[in-house]
C-alpha positions in Angstrom: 41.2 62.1 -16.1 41.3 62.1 -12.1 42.3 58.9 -10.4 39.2 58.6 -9.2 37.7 58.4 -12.9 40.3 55.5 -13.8 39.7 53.5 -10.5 35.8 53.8 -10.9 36.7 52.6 -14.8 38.9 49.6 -14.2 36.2 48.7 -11.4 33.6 48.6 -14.1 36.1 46.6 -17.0 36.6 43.9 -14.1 33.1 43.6 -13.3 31.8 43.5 -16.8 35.2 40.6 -17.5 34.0 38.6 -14.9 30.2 38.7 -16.3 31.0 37.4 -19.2 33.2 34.8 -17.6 30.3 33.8 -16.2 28.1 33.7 -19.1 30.2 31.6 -21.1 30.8 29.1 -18.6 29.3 26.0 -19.2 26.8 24.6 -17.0 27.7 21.9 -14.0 27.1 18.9 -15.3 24.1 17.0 -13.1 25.1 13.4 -11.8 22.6 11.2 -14.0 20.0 9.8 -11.4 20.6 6.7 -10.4 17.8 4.0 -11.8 15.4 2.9 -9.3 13.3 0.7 -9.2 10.2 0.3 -6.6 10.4 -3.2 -4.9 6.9 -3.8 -3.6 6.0 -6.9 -1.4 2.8 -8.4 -2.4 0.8 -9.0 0.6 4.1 -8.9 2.8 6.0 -11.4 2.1 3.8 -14.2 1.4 5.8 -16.8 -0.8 8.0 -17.1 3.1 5.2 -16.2 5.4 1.6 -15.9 6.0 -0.2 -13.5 3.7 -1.2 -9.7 5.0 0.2 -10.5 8.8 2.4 -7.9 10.6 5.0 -10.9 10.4 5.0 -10.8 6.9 5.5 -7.5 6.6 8.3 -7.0 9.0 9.8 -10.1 6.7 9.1 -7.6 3.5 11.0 -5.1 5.0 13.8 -7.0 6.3 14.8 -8.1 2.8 14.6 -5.0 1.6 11.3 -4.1 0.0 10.3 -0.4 -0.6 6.3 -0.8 -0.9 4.1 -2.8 1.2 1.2 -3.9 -0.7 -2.0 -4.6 0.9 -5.5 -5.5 0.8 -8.2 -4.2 3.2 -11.9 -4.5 4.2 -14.0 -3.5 6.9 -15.7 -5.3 9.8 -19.1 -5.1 11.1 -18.2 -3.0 14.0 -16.2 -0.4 11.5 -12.4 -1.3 12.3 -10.7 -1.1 9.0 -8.6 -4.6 8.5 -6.0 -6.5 6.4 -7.5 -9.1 4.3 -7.3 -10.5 0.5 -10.7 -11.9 0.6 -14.0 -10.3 1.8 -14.7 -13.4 3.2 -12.5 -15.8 4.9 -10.8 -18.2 2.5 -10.8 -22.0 4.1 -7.3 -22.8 2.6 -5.4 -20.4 5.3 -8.4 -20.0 7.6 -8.6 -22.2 11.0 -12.1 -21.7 13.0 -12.4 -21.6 17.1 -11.8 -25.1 17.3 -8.0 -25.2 15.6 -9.0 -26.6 11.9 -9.3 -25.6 8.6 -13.0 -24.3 7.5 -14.3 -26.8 5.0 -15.8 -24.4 3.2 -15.4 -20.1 2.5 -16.3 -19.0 5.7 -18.4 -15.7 7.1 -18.3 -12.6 5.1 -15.8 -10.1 7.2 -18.4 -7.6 7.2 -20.7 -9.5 8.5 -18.4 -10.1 12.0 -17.4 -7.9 14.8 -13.3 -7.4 15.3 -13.6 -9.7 18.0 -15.2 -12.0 16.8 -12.9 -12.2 13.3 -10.0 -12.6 16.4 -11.1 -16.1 16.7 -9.8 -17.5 13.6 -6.0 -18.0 12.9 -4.6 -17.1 9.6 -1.0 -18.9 10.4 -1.1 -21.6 8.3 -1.8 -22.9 4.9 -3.9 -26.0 4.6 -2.2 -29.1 3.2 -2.6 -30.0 -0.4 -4.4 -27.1 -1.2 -4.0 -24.4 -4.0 -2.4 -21.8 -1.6 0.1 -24.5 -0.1 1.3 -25.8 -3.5 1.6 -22.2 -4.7 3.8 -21.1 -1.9 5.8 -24.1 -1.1 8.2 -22.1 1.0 6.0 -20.1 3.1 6.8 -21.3 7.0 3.9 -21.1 9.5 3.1 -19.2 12.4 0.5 -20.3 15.2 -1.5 -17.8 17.0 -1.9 -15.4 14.1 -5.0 -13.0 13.8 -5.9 -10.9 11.3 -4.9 -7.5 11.8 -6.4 -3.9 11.5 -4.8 -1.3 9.4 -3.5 0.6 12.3 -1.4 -1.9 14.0 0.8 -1.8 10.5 0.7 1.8 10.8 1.8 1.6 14.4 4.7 -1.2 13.6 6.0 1.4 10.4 6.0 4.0 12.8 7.8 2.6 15.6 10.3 1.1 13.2 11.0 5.0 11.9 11.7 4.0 8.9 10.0 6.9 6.8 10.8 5.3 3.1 8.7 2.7 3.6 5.5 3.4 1.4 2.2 1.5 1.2 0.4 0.1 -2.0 -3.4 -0.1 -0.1 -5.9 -2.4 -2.3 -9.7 -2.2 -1.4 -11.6 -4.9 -1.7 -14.4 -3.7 -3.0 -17.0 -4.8 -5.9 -20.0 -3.3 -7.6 -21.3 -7.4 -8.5 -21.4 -8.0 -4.7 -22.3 -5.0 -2.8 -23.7 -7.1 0.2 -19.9 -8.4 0.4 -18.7 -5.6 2.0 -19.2 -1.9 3.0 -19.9 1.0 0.6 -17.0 2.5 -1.1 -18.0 5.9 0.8 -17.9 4.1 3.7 -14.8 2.5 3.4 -12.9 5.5 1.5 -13.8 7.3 4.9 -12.4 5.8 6.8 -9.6 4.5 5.1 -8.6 8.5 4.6 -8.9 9.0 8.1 -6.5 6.7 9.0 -3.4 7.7 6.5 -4.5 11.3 7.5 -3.8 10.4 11.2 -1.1 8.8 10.6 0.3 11.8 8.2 0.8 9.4 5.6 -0.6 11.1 3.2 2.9 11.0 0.7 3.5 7.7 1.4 0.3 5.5 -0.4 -1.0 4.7 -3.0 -4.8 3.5 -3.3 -5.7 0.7 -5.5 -8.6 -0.7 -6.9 -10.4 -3.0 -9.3 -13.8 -1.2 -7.9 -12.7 2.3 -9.8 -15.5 4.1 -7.7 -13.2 4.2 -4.5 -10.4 5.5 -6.8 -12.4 8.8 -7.9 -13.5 9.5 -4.6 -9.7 9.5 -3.3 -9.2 11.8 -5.9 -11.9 14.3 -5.1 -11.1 14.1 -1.4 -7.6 13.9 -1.4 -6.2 15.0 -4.7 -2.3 14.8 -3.9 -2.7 11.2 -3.0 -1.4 8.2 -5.7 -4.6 6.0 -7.5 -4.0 3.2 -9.1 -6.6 1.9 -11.3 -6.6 -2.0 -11.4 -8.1 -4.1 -14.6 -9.1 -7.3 -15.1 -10.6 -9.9 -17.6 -11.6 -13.0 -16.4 -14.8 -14.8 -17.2 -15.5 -14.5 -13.6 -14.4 -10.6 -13.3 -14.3 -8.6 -15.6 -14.4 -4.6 -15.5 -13.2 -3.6 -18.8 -15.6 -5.0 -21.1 -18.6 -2.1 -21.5 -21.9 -3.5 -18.6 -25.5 -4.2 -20.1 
């Protein structure tokens, strides 16, 4: 045998050594992930302060929430706002003239943007159900309802990019006349995540499961979340007449 033989040989030995090595190497072992859990604030923050308010939500944050949750409903004029109710509810609801309606006021759908800007939402209204259900909650004057887009523009500034949103809406098959279609507001609710690029970041809710399946057929990567109820006064799990 030449030297050249061996060399070429022993190259081969090494490389076919170091092969096996490799094979019988056990794996790296993965850290275990971390448990994590998804701290979502309902409506902001409102056990501290007034419900579905940028406020609120800048609270959520501060204490360290990961989800924002979130109702929203559209106004006559088409802006897409943040709003429990379809209507406005008289026990955090103060009229043009500074006091509390005495009674559910105007559907939303049924008012322009500026004219739903001249009701506070600040307060709660002494002795009622929402006052002795969030004792805690401090009050802010001057507050409006606000549109979906000024969260989106307050998140955005902030740059934080782990903040996600948990997007209710307010929509009911018993009470149509309450608010606008759910092709109507599944428009343009996807038109605003998509302008925003948020797209990764929400998650659509609904008790009204028609909204849902249209997300899904016009934006299949995006989260649903199909809501249930069964209350005497809804109910949308029991089979309809």
């Amino acid at each position: 045998m030449n030297n050249t033989f061996l060399s070429r040989r022993a190259m081969l030995s090494n490389m076919t050594v170091s092969m096996f090595a490799a094979l019988k190497a056990e794996p790296a072992q993965a850290a275990p992930p971390k448990p994590w859990v998804d701290l979502q604030g309902h409506r902001g923050a409102a056990g501290l302060l007034p419900e579905n308010t940028i406020p609120s939500f800048a609270k959520a944050v501060e204490i360290g929430v990961h989800t924002l949750e979130l109702d929203v409903v559209m106004t006559k004029d088409d802006v897409m706002v943040i709003s429990h109710d379809p209507d406005l509810n008289p026990d955090i609801t103060r009229g043009p003239d500074g006091n509390f309606l005495d009674r559910r006021g105007p559907r939303i759908i049924d008012l322009t943007y500026e004219q739903l800007q001249q009701y506070q939402v600040g307060a709660l209204r002494p002795n009622s159900r929402y006052a002795s259900r969030f004792p805690e909650q401090v009050a802010i004057e001057q507050l409006r309802i606000p549109k979906l887009s000024d969260l989106f523009d307050w998140v955005s500034k902030l740059g934080s990019e782990h903040i996600r949103f948990a997007i209710e809406t307010k929509i009911s098959p018993l009470r149509p006349s309450y608010t606008a279609s759910p092709e109507h507001v599944v428009g343009h609710l996807l038109d605003l995540i998509r302008q925003y690029r948020l797209e990764q970041r929400v998650q659509v809710l609904s008790f009204d499961w028609r909204s849902l399946q249209l997300i899904q057929r016009q934006s299949p990567g995006m989260e649903t979340v199909y809501l249930s109820t069964a209350y005497p006064s809804i109910n949308n799990i029991e089979p309809g007449d």
